[in-house]
KEFIVEX-166986 format. One record per residue (C-alpha): residue in one letter; x, y, z; chain; residue number from 1. Coordinates in Angstrom, 1 decimal, padded with zeros to 4 digits, always signed. Each point is the difference from the previous one (the first is absolute). Layout:
# KEFIVEX-166986
+---+--------+--------+--------+---+-----+
: r :   east :  north :     up : c :   k :
+---+--------+--------+--------+---+-----+
: A :      X :      Y :      Z : A : NUM :
...
+---+--------+--------+--------+---+-----+
# end
This chain:
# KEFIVEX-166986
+---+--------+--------+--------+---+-----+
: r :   east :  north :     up : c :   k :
+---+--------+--------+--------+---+-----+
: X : +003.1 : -026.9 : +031.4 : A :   1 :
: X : -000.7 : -003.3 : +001.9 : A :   2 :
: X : -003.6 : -001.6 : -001.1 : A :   3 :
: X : -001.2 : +000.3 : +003.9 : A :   4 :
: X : +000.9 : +003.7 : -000.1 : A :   5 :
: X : -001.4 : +000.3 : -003.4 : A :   6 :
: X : -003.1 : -001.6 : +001.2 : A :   7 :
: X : -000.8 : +002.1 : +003.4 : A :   8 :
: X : +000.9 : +003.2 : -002.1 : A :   9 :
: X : -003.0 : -001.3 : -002.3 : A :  10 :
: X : -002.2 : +000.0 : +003.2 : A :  11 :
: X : +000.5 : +003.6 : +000.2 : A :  12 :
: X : -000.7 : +000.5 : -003.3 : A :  13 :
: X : -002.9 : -001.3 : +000.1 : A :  14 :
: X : -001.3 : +001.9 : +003.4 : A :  15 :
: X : -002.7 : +002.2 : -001.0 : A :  16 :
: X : +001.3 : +003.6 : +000.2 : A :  17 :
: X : +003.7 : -000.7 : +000.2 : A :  18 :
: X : +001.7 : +001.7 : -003.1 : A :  19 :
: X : +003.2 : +000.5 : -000.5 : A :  20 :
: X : +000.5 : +003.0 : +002.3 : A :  21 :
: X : -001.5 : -002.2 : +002.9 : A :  22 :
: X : +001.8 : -003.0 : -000.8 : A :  23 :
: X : +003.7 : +001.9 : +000.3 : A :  24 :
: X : -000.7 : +001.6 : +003.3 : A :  25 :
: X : -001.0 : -003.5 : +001.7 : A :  26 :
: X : +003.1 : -001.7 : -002.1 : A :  27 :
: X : +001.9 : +003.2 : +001.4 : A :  28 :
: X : -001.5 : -001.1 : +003.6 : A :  29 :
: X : +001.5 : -003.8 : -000.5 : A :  30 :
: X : +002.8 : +000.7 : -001.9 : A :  31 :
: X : -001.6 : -001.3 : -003.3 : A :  32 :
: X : +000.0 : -003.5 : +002.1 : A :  33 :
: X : -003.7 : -000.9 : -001.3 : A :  34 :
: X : +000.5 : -003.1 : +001.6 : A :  35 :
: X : +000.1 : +001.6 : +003.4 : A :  36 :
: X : -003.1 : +002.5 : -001.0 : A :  37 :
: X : -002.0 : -003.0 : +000.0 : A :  38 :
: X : +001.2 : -001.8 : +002.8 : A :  39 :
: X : -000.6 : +003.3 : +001.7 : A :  40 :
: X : -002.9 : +000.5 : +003.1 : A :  41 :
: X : -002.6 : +002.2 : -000.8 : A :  42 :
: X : +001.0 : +002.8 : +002.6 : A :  43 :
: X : +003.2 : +000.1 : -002.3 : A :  44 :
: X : -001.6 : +000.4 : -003.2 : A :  45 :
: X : -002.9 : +002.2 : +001.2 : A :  46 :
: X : +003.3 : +002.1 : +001.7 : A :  47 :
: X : +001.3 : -000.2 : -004.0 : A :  48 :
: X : -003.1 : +002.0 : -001.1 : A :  49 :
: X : -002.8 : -003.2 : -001.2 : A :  50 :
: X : -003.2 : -000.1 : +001.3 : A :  51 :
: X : -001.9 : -003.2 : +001.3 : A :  52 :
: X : -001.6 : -001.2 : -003.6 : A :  53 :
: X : +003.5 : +000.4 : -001.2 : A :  54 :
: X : +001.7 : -002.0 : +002.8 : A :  55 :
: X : -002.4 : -002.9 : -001.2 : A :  56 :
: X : +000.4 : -000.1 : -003.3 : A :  57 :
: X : +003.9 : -000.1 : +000.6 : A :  58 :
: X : -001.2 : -002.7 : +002.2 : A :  59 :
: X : -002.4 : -002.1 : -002.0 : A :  60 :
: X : +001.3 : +000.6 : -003.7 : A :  61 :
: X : -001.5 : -001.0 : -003.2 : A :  62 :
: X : +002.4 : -002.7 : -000.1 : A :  63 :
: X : -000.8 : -001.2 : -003.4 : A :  64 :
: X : +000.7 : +003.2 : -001.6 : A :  65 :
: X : +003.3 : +000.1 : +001.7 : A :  66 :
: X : +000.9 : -003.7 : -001.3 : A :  67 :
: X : -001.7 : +000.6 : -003.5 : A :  68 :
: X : +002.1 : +003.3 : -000.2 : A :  69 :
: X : +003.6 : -001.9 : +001.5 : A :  70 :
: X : -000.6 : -002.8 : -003.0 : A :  71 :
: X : -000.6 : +002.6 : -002.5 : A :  72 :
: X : +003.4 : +001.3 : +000.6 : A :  73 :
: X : +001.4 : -003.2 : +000.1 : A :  74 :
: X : -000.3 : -000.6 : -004.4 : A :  75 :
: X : +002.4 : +001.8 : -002.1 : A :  76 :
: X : +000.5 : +003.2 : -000.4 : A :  77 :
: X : -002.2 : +000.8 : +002.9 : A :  78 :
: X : +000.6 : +002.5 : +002.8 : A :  79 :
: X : -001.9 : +001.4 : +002.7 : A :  80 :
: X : +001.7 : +003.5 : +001.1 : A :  81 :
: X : -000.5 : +001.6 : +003.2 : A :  82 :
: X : +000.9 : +003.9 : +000.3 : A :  83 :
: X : +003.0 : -001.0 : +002.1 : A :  84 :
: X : +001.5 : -002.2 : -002.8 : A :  85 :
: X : +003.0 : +000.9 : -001.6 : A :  86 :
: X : -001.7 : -000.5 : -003.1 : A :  87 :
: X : -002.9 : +002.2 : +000.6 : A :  88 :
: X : +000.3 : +002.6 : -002.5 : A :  89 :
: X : +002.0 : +003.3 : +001.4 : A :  90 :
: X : -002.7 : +002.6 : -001.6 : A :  91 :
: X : -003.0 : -001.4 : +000.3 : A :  92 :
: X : +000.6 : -000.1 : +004.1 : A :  93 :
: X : +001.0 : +003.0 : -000.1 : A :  94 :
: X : -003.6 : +001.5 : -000.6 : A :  95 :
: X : -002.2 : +000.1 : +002.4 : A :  96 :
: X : -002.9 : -002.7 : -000.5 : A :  97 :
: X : +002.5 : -002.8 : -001.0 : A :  98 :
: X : -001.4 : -003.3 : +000.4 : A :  99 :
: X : +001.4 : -002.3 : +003.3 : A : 100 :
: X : +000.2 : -002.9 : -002.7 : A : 101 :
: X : +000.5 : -000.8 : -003.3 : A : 102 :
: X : -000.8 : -003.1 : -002.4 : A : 103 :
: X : +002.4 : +000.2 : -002.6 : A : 104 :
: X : +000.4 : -003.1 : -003.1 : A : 105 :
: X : +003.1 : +000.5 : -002.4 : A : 106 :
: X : +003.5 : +001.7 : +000.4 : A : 107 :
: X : -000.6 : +001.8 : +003.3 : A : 108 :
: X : +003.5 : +001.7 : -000.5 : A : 109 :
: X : -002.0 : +002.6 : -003.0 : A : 110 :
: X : -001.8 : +001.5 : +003.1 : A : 111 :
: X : +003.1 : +002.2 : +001.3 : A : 112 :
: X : +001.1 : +000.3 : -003.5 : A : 113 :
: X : -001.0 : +003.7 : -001.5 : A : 114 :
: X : -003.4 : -000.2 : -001.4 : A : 115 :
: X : -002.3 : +002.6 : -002.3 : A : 116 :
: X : -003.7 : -000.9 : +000.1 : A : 117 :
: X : -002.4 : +000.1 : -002.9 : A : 118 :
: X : -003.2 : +000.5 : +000.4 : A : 119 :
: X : -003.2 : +001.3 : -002.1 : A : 120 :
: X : -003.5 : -001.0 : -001.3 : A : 121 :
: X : -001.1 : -003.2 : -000.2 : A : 122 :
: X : -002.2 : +000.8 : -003.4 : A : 123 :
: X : +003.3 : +001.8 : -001.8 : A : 124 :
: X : +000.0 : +001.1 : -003.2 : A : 125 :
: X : +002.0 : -001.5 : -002.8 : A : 126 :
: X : +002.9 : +002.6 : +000.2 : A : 127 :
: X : -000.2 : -000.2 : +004.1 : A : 128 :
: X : +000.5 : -003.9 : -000.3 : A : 129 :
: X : +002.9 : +000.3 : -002.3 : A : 130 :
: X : +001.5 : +002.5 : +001.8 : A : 131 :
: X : +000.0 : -001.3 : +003.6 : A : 132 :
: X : +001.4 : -003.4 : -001.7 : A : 133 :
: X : +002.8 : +002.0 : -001.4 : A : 134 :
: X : +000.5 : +001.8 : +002.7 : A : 135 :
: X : +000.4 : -002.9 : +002.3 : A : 136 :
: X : +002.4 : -001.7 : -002.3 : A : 137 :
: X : +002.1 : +003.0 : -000.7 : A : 138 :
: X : +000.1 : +000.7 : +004.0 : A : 139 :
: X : +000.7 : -004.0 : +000.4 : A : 140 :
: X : +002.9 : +000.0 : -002.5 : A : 141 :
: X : +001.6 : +002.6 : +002.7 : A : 142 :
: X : +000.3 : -002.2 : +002.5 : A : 143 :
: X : -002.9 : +001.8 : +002.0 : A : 144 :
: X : -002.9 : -002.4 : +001.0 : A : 145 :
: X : -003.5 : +000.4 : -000.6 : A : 146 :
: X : -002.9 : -000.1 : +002.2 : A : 147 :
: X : -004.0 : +000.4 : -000.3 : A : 148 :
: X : -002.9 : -001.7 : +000.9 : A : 149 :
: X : -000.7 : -003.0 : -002.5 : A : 150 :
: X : -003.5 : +001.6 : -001.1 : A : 151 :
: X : -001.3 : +000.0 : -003.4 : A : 152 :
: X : +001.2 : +003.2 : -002.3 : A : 153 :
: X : +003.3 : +001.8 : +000.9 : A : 154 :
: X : +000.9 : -002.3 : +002.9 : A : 155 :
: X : +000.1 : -002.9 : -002.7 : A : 156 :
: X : +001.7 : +001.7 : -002.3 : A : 157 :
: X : +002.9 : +001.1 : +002.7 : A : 158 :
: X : +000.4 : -003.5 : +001.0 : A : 159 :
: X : +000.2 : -001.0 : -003.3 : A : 160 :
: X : +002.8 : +002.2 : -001.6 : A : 161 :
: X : +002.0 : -000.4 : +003.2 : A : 162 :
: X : -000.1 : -004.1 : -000.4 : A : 163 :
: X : +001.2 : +000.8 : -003.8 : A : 164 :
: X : +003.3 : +002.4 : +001.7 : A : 165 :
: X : +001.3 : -001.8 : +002.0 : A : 166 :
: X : -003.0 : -002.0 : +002.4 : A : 167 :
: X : +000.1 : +002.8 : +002.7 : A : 168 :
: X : -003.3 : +000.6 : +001.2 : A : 169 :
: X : -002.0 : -000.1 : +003.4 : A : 170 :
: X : -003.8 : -000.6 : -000.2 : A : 171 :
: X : -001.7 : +001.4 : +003.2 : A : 172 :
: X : -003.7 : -001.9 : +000.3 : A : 173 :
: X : -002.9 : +001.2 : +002.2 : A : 174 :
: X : -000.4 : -003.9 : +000.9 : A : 175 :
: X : +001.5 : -002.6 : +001.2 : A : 176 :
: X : +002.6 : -001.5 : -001.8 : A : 177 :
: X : -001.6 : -003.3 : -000.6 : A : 178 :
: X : -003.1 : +001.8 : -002.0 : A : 179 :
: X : +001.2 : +001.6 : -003.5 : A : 180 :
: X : -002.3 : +003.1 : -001.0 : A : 181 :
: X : -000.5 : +000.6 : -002.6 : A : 182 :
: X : -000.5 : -003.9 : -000.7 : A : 183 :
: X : +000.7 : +001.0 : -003.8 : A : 184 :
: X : +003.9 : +000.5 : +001.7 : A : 185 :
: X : +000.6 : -003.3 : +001.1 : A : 186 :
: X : +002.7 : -000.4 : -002.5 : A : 187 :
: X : +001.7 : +003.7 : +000.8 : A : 188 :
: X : +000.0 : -001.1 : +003.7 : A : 189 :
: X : +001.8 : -003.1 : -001.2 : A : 190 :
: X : +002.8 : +001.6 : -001.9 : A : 191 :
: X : +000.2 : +003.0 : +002.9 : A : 192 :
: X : +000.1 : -002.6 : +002.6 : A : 193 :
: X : +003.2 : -001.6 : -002.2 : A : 194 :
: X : +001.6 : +002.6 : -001.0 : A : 195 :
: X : -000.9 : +002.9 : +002.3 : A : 196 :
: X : -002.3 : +000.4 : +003.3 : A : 197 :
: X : -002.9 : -000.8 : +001.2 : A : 198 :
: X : -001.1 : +002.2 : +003.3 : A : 199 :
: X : -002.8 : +000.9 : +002.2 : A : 200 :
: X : -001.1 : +000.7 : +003.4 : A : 201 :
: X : -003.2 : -001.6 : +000.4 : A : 202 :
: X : -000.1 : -003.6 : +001.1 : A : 203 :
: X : -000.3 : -003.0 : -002.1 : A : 204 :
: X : -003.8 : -000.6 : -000.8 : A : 205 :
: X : -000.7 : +003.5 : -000.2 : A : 206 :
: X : -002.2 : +000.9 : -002.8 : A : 207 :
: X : -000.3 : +003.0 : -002.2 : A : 208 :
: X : -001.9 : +002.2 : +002.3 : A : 209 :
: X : -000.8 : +003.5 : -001.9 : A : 210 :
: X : +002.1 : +001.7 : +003.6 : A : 211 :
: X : +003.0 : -002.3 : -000.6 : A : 212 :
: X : +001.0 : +002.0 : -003.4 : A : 213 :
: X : +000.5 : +003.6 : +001.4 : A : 214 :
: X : +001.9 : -001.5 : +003.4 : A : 215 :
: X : +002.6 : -002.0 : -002.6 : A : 216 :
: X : +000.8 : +003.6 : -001.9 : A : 217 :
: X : +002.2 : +001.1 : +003.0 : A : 218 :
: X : +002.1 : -002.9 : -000.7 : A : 219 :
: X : +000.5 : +000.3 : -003.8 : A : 220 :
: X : +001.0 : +003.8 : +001.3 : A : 221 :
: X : +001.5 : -001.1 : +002.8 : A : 222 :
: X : +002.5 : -002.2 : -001.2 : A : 223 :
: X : +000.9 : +002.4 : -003.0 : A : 224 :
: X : +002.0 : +003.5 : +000.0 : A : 225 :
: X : -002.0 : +001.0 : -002.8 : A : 226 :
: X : -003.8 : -000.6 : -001.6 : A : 227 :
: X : -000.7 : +000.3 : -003.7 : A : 228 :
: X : -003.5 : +000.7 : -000.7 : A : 229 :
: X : -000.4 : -001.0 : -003.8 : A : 230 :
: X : -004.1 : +000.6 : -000.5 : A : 231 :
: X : -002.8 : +000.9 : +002.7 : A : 232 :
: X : -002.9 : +001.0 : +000.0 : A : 233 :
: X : -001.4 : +003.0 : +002.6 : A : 234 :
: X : -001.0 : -003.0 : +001.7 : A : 235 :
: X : +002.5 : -002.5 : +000.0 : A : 236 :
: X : +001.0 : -002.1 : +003.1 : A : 237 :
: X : +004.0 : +001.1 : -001.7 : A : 238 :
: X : -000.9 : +003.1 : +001.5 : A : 239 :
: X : +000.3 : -001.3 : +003.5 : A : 240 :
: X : +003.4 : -001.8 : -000.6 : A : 241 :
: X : +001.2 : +003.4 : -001.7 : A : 242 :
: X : -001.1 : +002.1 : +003.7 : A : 243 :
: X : +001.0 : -002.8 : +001.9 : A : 244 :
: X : +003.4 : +000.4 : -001.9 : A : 245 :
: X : -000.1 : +003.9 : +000.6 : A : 246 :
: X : -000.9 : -001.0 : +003.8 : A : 247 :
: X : +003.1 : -002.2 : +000.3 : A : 248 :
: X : +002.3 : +002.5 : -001.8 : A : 249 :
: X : +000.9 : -001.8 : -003.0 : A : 250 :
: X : -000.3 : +001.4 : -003.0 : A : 251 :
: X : -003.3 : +000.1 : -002.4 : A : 252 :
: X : +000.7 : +000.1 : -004.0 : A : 253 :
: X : -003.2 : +000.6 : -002.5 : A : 254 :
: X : -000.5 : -000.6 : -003.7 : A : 255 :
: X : -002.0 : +002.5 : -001.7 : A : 256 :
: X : -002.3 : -001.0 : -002.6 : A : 257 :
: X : -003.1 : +001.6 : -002.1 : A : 258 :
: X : -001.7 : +002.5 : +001.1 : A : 259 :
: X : -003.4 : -001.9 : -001.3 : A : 260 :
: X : +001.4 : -003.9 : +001.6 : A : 261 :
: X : -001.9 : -000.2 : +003.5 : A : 262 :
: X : +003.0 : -002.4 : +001.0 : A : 263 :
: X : +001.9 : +003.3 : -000.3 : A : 264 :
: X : -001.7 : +002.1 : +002.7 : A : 265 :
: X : +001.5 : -002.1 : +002.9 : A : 266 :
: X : +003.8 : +000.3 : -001.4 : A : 267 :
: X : -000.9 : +003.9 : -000.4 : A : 268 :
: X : -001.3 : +000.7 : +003.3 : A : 269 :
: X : +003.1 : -001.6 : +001.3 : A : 270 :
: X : +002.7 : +002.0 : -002.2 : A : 271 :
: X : -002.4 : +003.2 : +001.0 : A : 272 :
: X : +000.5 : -000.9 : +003.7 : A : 273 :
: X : +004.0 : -000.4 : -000.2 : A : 274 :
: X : +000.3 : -003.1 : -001.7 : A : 275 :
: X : +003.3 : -000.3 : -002.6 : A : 276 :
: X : -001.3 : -000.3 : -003.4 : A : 277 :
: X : +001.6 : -002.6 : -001.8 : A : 278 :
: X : +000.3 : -000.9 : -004.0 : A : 279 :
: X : +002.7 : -002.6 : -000.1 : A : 280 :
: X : +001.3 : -002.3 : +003.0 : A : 281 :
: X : +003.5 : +001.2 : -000.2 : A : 282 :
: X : -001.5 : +003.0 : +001.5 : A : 283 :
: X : -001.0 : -002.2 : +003.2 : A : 284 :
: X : +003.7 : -000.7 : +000.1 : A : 285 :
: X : +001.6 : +003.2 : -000.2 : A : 286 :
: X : -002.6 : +001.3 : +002.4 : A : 287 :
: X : +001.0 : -003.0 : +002.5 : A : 288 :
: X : +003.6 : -000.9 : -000.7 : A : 289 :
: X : +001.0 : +001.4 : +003.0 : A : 290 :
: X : -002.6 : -001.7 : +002.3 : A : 291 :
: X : +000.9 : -003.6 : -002.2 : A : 292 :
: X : +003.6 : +000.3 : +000.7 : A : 293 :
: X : +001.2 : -000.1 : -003.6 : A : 294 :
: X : -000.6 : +001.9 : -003.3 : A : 295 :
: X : -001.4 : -003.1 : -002.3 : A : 296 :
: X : +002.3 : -001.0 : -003.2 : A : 297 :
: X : -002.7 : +001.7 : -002.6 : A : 298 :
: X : +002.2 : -001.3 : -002.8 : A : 299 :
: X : -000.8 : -003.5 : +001.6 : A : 300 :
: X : -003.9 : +000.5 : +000.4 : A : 301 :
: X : -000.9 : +001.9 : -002.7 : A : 302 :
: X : -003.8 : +000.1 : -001.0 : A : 303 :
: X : -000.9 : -002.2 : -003.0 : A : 304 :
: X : +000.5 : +002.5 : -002.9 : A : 305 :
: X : -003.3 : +000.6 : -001.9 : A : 306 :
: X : -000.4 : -001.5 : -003.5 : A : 307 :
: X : +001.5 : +002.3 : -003.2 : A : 308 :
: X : -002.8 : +002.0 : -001.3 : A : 309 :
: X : +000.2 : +001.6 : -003.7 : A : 310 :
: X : -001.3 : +003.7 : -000.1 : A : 311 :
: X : -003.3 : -000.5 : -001.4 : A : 312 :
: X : -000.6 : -002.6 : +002.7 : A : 313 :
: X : +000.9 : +002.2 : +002.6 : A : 314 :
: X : -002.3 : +003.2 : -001.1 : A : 315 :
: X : -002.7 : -002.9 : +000.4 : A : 316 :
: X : +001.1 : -000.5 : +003.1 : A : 317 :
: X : -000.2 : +003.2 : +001.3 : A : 318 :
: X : -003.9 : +000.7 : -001.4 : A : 319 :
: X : -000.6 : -002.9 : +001.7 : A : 320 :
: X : +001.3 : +001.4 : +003.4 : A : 321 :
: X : -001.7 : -001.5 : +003.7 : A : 322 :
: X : -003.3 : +000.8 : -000.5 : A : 323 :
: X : -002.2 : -002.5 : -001.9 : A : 324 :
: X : -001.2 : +001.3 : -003.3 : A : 325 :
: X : -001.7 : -002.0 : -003.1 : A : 326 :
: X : +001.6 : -001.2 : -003.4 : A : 327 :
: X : -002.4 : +002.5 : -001.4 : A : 328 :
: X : +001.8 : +003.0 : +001.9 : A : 329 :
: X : +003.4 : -001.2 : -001.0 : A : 330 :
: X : -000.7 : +000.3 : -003.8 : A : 331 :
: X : -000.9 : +003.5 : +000.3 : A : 332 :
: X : +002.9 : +000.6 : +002.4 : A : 333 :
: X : +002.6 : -001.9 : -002.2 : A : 334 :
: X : -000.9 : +000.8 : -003.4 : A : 335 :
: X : +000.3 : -004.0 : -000.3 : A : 336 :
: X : -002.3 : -002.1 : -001.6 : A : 337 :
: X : -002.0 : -002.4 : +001.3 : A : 338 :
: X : +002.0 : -003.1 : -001.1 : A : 339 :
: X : +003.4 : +001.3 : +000.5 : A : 340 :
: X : -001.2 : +001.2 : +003.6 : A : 341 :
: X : -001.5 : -003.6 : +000.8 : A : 342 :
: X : +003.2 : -001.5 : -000.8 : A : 343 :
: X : +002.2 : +002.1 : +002.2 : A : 344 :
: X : -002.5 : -000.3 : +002.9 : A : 345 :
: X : +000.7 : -003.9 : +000.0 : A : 346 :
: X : +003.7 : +000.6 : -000.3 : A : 347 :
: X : +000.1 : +002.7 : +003.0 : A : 348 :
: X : -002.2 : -002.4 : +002.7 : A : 349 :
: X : +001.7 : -003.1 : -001.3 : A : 350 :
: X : +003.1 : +001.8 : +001.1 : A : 351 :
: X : -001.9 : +001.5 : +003.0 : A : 352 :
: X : +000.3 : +003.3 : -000.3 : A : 353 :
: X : -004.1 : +000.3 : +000.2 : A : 354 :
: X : -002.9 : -001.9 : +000.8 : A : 355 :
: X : -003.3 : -000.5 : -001.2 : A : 356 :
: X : -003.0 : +001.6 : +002.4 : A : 357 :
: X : -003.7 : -000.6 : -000.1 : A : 358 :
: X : -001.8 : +002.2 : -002.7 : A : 359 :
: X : +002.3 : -001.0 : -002.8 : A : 360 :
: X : +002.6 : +002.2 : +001.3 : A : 361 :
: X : +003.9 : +000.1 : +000.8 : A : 362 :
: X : +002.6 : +001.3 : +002.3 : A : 363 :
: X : +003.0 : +000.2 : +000.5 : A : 364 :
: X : +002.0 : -001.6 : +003.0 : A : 365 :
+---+--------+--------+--------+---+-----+
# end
């Protein structure tokens, strides 16, 4: 797209009320000549459906966004994607509240390649952050890449365990893409905007307004076939990428967890409503190897095989189970005493199979 064209399309784009919708049907008018839309008189472009206080703006624009946005684009690995590109992504246009542009820093080629999304809690438990990390990198390893939203918690973790398989990963922020939130991710931004994607909709400057972050969920659905909700609570913003999935007719997968974990409730509400439980990400696969276009090579991405256990060890184990419970509790359930137990405990969580929890308990993970 020539820079002139690029830069009277960004006019539109920045014309108060002009989404995407909008912006075809005038492009329609001129034959996607945005040149000639504004050269145009204003009888034309009122004729083309804009009002008088949009004609202006197309008039008078706010140049030095334009210019700021046209040398953004112009460093490495830096792309500004209108809907009509060809590298606008094919299934996130084809929802209906797709956005008219998109800033995009990385490998733009991962948006039209198949993506899952993983999504969950921001304040995950220990088991929720290992399994969304292994998840991620299992799903990775299959050639499938990874997207989610580059908050604290499971979105982290996704990012993460993608960037170990094979550095597949799209991060969707609610800001622009010059402002990193969480500022603690600066360096996950980094290695995502190396090896993976940077992308978002809202222009550069924009902060992390509390509206931006449910608007961005119906592009980390959008842009995938499927969304994997790992941990959320009844309250979780996940939630609204899961039913903005359902809403989009992708598919919704669930993790269950304990019945007493409160970052449980949001993964069982969603399984009780029709979401596909899940307990291993080969089951994501088989569910969606059709949709992918290929049944992945398990024998090539099989998950890490857990660490050898002798019998004793694993009976230990299994008192242990997901809820916490108290070294005190584990003697009476074992039989063990209370230096042999103390000695096993540090073997199992320096092999992470549990975790220490407030109250001088463990669980397992």
């Amino acid at each position: 797209m020539q820079s002139s064209q690029l830069g009277n399309f960004l006019r539109l784009h920045y014309v108060n009320g002009l989404g995407r919708v909008s912006i075809q049907r005038l492009g329609e008018h001129f034959d996607f000549n945005f040149d000639s839309i504004v050269e145009a008189g204003s009888g034309e472009l009122m004729s083309a459906g804009l009002n008088q206080q949009q004609i202006a703006q197309i008039k008078q624009p706010d140049q030095q966004k334009i210019e700021a946005d046209l040398k953004w684009a112009e460093q490495p690995l830096n792309h500004l994607i209108p809907f009509f590109d060809a590298d606008y992504p094919i299934l996130l246009k084809e929802t209906a509240d797709s956005p008219p542009l998109l800033y995009a820093s990385g490998n733009k080629e991962l948006l039209n390649r198949p993506q899952i999304a993983i999504v969950g809690s921001r304040n995950c438990s220990p088991g929720g952050t290992k399994t969304a990390f292994q998840f991620a990198s299992y799903l990775s390893h299959a050639g499938i890449t990874i997207t989610s939203g580059m908050a604290t918690g499971i979105d982290t973790q996704a990012h993460l365990g993608a960037l170990k398989g094979n550095g597949a990963t799209i991060a969707v922020t609610g800001t622009g893409l010059d402002r990193i939130y969480p500022s603690k991710n600066r360096q996950l931004a980094y290695d995502i905007h190396q090896h993976g994607l940077l992308v978002s909709e809202f222009s550069l400057g924009t902060g992390p307004a509390r509206e931006n972050f449910p608007r961005r969920n119906r592009i980390i659905s959008g842009l995938s076939i499927g969304t994997l909700v790992v941990e959320a609570t009844n309250r979780s913003g996940s939630l609204i990428t899961a039913q903005q999935a359902v809403e989009q007719g992708r598919e919704v997968f669930a993790i269950p967890g304990s019945i007493h974990n409160p970052q449980a409730r949001g993964c069982h509400q969603l399984i009780r409503n029709g979401a596909k439980l899940v307990e291993q990400a080969s089951d994501i696969i088989d569910e969606l190897s059709s949709l992918l276009g290929f049944v992945a090579e398990k024998q090539n991405v099989r998950q890490s095989e857990p660490v050898g256990l002798d019998p004793e060890s694993e009976s230990l184990l299994n008192a242990i189970g997901f809820d916490p419970v108290t070294a005190d509790e584990l003697v009476e359930r074992s039989g063990l005493t209370i230096d042999k137990l103390s000695s096993m405990l540090v073997l199992l969580e320096i092999n992470d199979f549990i975790q220490s929890a407030p109250g001088g308990c463990y669980v397992r993970i």
